[in-house]
Structure formats: structure tokens, C-alpha cells
PLY file of the C-alpha trace (Angstrom):
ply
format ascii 1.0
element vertex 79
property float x
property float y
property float z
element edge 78
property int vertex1
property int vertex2
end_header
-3.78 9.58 7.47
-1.11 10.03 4.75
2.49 7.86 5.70
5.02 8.56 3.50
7.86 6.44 3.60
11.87 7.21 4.46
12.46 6.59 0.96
9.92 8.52 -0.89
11.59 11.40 0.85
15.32 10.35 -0.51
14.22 9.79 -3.81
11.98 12.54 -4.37
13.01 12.39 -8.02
10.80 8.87 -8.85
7.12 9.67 -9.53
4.52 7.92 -6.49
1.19 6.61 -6.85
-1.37 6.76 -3.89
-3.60 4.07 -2.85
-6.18 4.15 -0.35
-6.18 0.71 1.88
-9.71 -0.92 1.08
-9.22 -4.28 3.11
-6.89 -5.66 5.29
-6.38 -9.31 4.68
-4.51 -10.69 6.83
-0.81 -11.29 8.83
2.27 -12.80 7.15
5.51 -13.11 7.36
7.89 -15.94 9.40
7.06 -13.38 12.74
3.53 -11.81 11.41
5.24 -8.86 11.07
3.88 -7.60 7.57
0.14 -6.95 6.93
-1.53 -8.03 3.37
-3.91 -5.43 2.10
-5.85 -4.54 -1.07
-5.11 -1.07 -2.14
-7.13 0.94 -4.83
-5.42 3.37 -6.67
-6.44 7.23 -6.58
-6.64 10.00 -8.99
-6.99 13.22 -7.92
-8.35 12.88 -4.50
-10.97 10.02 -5.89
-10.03 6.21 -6.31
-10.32 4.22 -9.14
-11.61 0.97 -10.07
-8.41 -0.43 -10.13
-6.86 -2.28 -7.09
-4.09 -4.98 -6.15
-2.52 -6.81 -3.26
0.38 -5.17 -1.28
2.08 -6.24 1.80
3.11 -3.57 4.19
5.09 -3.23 7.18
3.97 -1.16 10.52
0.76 -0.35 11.58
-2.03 0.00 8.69
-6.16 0.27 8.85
-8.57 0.38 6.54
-8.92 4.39 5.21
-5.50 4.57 5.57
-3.80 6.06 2.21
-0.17 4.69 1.31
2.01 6.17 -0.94
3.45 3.60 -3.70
6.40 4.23 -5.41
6.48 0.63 -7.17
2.79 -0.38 -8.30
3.14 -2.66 -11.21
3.99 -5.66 -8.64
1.07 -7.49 -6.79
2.06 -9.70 -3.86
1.36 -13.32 -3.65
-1.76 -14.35 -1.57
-1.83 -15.29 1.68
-2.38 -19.32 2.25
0 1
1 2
2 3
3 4
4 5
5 6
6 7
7 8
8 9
9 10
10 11
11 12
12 13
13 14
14 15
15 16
16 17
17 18
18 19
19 20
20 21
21 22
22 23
23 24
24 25
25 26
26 27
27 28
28 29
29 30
30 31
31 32
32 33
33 34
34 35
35 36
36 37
37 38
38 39
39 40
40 41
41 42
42 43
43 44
44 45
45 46
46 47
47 48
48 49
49 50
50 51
51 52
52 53
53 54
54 55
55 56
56 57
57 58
58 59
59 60
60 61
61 62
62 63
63 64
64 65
65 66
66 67
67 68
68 69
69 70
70 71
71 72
72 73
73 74
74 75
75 76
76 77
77 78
């Protein structure tokens, strides 16, 4: 399943990366609202062997492919 954000539609301008969830790690956030993941980025249709830490809001599985449009900034760890 491909979500793309509200604002990857408004700013349709900015270039996206895509980045298939490989692991969920965990809930965070004062309510447990947001969901830490590790992500590896993909390259025409395939991923690569690179992969970082995002948080996400709403509902996320592993499979699921997110599109990025800021992916130079890892999130801190969950404790």
C-alpha cells in the first residue's frame, strides 16, 4: 500500500523519496500516538541497503511503503 501524504500533494514541486517500512519499533509520543519505524530507501521499485529511523503518524505495518519528502533527518530512539 502506497500513502501519500496531504502535503506531498500541495507541494508537488519538492522531489520525494520512497521507503519501504522494514520494522516497526515501537509507540511514542506523550499519548502513543506516533509509531517508530526503520525505513529502507528504494530505487526503482527495489530497496537499497540504506535505511534510518522515522516516526510516523496513523496506522503503519511492516510492507507498507511511505513516501518521504525530508530523508536526511533520522529520529531519536525510542527509550
Amino acid at each position: 500500500t502506497v500513502f501519500l501524504p496531504l502535503t506531498a500533494l500541495l507541494f508537488q514541486d519538492q522531489p520525494v523519496k520512497l521507503a519501504k517500512v522494514s520494522r516497526v519499533l515501537g509507540r511514542t509520543g506523550n499519548t502513543g500516538n506516533v509509531t517508530q519505524v526503520r525505513v529502507e530507501f528504494m530505487e526503482g521499485g527495489s530497496t537499497t541497503g540504506r535505511s534510518i529511523v522515522r516516526n510516523v503518524k496513523g496506522p503503519v505495518r511492516e510492507g507498507d511503503i511511505l513516501c518521504l519528502l525530508e530523508w536526511e533527518r533520522e529520529a531519536r530512539r525510542l527509550r
